[in-house]
N, CA, C and O of each residue as an XYZ file, in Angstrom:
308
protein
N      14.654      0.085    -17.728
C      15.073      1.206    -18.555
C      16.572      1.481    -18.364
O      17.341      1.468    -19.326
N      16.896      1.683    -17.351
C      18.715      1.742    -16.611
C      19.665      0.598    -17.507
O      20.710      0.769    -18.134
N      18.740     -0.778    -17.258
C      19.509     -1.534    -18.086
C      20.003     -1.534    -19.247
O      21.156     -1.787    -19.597
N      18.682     -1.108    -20.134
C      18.609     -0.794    -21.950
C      19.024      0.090    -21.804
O      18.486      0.519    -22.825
N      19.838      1.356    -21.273
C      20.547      2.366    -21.391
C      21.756      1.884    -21.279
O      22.626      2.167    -22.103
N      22.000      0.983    -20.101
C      23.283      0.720    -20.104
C      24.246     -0.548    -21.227
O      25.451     -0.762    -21.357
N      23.337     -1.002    -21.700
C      23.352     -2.400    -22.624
C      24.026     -1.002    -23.837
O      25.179     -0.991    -24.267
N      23.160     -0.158    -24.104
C      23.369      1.053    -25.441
C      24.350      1.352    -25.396
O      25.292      1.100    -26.147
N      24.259      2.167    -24.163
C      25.680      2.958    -23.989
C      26.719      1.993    -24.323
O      27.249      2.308    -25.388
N      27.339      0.650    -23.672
C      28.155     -0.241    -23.512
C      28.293     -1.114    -25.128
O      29.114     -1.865    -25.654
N      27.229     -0.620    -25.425
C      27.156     -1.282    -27.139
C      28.350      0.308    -28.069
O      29.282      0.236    -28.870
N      27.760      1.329    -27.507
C      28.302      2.785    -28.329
C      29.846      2.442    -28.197
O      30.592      2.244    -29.156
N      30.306      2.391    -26.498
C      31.438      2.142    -26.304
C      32.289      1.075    -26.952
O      33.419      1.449    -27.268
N      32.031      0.051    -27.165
C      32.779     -0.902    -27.894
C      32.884     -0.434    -29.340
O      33.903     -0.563    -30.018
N      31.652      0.168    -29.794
C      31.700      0.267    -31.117
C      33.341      1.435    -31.118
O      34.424      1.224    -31.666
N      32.988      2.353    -30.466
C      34.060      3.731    -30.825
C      35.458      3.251    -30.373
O      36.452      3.954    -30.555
N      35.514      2.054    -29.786
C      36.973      1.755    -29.347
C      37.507      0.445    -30.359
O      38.679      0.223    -30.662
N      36.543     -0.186    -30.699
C      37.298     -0.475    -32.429
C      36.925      0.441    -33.015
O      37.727      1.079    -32.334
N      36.387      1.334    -33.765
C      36.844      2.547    -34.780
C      37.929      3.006    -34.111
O      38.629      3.357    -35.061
N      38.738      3.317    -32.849
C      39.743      4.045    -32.586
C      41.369      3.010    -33.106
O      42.446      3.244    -33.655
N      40.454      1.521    -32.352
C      42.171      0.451    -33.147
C      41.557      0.650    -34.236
O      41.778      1.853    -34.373
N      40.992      0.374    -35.047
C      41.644      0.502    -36.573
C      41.654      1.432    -37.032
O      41.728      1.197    -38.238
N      41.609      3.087    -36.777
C      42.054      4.365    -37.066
C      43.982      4.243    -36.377
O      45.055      4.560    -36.889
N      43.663      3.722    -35.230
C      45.250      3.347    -34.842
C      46.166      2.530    -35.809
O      47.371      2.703    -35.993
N      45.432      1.699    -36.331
C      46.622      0.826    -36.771
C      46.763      1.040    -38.333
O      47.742      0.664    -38.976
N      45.616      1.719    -38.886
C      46.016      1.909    -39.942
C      46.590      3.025    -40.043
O      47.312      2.967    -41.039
N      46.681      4.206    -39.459
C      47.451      4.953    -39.279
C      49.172      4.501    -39.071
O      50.229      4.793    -39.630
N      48.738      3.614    -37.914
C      50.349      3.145    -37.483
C      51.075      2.577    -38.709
O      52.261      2.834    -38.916
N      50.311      1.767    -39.552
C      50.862      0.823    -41.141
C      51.056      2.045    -41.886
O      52.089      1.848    -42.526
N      50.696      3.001    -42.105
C      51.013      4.117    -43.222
C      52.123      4.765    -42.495
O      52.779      5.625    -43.083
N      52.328      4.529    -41.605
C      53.355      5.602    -40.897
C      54.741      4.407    -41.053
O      55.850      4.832    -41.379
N      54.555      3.171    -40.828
C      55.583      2.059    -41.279
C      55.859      1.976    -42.542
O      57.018      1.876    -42.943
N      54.780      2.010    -43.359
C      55.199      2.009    -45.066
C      55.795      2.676    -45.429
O      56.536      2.395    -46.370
N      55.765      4.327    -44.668
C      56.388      5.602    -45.524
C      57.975      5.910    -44.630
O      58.810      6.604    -45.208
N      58.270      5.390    -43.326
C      59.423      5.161    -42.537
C      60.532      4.450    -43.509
O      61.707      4.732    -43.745
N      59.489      3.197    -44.069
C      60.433      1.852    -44.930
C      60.680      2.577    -45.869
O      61.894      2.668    -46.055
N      59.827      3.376    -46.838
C      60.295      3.906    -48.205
C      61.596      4.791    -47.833
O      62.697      4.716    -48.377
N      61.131      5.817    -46.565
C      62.390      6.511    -46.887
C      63.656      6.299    -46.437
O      64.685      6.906    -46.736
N      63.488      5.351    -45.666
C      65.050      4.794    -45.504
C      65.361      3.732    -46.167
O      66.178      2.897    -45.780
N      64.748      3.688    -47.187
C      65.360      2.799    -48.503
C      65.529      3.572    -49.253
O      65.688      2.937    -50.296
N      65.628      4.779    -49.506
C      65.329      6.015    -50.382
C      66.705      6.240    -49.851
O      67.564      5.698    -50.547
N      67.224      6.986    -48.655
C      67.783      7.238    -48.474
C      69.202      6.466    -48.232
O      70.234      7.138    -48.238
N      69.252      5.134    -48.032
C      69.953      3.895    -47.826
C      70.753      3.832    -49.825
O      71.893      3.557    -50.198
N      69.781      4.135    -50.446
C      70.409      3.671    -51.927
C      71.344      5.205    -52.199
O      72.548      5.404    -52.356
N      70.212      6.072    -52.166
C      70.694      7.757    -52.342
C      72.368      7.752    -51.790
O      73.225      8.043    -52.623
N      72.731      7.462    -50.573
C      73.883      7.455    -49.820
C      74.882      6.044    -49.892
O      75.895      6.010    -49.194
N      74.599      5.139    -50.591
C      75.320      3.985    -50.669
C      75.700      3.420    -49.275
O      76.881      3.168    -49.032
N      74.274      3.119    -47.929
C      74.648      2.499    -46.822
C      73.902      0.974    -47.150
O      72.780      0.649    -47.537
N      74.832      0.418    -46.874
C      74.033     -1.427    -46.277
C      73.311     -1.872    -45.379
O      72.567     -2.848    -45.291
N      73.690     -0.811    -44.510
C      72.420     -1.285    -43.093
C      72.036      0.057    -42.021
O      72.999      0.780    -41.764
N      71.294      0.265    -41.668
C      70.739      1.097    -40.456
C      70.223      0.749    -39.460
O      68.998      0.627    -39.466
N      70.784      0.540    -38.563
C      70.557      0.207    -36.956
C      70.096      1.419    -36.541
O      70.377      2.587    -36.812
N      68.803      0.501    -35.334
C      68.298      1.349    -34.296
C      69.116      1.965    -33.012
O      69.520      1.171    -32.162
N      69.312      3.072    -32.892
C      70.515      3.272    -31.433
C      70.427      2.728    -30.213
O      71.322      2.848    -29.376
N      69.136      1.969    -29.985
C      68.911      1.317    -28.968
C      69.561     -0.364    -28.728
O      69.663     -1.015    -27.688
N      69.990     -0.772    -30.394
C      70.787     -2.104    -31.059
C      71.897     -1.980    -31.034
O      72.692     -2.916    -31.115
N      72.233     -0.638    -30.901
C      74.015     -0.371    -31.007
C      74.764     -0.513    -29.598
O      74.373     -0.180    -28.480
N      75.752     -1.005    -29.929
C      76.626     -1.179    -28.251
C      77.574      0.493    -28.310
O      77.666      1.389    -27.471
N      78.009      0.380    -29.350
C      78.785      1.643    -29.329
C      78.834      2.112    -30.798
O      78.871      1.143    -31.555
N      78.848      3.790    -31.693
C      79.210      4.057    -32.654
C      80.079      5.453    -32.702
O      80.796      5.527    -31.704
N      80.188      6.361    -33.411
C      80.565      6.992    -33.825
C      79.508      7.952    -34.066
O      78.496      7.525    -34.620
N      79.587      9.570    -33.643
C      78.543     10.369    -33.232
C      78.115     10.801    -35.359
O      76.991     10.853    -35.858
N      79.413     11.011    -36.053
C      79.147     11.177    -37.513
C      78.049     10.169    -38.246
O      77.253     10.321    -39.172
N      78.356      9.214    -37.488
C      77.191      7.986    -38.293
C      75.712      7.620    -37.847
O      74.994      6.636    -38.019
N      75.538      9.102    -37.061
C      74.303      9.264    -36.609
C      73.535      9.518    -38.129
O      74.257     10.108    -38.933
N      72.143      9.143    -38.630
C      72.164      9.851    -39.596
C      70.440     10.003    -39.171
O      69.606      9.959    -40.075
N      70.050     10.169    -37.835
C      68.402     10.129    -37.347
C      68.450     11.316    -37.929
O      68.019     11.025    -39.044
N      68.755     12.867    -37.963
C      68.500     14.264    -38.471
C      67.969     13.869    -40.236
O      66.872     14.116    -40.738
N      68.826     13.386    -40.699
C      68.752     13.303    -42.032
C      67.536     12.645    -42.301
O      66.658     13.225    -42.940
N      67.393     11.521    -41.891
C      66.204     10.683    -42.160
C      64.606     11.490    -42.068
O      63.650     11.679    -42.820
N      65.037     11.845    -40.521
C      63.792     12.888    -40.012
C      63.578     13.579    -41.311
O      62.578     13.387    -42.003
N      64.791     14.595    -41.702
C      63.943     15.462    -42.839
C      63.663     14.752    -44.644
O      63.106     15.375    -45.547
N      64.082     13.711    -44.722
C      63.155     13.278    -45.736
C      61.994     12.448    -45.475
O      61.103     12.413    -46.324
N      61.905     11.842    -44.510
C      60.792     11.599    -43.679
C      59.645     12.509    -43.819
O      58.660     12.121    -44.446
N      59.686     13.980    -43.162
C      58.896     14.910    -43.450
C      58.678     15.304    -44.280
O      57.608     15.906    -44.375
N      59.832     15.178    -45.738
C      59.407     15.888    -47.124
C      58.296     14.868    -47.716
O      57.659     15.549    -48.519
N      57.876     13.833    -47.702
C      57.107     12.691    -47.803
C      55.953     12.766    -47.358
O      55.206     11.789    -47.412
């Protein structure tokens, strides 16, 4: 009986931890699709050619930060 409980249980568990990756990842892909739109949205809107991550940059200029901006069309989305 211990066993067939534990076989169940261990069956429940696998099941709810794939429903959790693919609640993860499709979440994570909608959250990439709508990142890409708006900084292509915002990339044409402003006439920039490229947007680097600050972690890619060796050095910039604090004005050409533009993470605030993004954030809030990000959120209007």
């Amino acid at each position: 009986q211990l066993e067939t409980n534990l076989k169940n249980y261990n069956e429940i568990l696998t099941k709810k931890n794939k429903e959790l990756d693919d609640f993860q990842q499709k979440h994570k892909n909608e959250f990439v699709k709508t990142l890409n739109k708006t900084l292509e949205i915002y990339s044409k809107e402003n006439s920039i050619s490229m947007i680097l991550r600050k972690e890619h940059l060796l050095i910039g200029k604090n004005n050409l930060d533009v993470t605030k901006d993004i954030l809030e069309l990000f959120n209007k989305s």
